[in-house]
C-alpha positions in Angstrom: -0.2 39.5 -10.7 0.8 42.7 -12.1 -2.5 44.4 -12.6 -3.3 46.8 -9.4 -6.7 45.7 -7.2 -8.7 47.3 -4.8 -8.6 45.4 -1.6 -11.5 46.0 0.9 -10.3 43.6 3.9 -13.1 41.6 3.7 -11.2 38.7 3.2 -9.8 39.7 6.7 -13.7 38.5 7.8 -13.1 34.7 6.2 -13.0 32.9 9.3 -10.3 30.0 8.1 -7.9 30.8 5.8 -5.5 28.0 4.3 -2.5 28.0 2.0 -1.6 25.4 0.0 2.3 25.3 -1.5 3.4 23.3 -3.9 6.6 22.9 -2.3 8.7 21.6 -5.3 7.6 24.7 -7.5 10.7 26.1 -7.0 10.5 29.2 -8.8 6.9 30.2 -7.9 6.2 33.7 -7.5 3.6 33.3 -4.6 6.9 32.4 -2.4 6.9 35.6 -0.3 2.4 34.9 -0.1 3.5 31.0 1.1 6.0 32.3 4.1 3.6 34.8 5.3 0.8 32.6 5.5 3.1 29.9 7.5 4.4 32.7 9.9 0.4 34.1 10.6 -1.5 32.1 13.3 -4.4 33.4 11.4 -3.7 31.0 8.8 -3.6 27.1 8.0 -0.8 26.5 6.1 -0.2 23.2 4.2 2.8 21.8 2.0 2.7 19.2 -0.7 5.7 17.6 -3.0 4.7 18.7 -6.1 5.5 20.9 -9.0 3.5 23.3 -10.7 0.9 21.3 -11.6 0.2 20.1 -7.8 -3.6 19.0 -9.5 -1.7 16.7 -12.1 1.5 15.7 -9.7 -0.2 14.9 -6.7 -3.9 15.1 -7.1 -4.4 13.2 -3.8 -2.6 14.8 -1.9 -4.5 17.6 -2.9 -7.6 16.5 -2.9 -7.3 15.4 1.1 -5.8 19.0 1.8 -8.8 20.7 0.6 -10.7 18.6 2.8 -8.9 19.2 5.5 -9.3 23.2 5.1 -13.1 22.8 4.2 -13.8 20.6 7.7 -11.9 23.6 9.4 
């Protein structure tokens, strides 16, 4: 996260765009990405109880939210 890109907005052109917090990582530093993405209409924006680890914590959870943003 600290390593400068090149953005060429073409991830402007993905036509459904979903976030997925892990709402009890308290300290994660993709905070400021999560609140943008759930204040833009553009995107889907999804929250599940879980830690870090949401694969380990709350695998199904998961699992049906990436269903959910692939049928969108």
């Amino acid at each position: 996260m600290t390593q400068p890109i090149r953005l060429t907005g073409a991830w402007k052109n993905i036509p459904n765009q979903t976030f997925i917090k892990a709402g009890l990582y308290t300290t994660s530093p993709f905070g400021p990405f999560a609140e943008a993405a759930k204040n833009d209409p553009g995107w889907h924006y999804e929250e599940i109880d879980a830690g870090r680890d949401v694969m380990l914590d709350a695998p199904t959870e998961l699992a049906d939210a990436l269903v959910r943003a692939a049928a969108l």
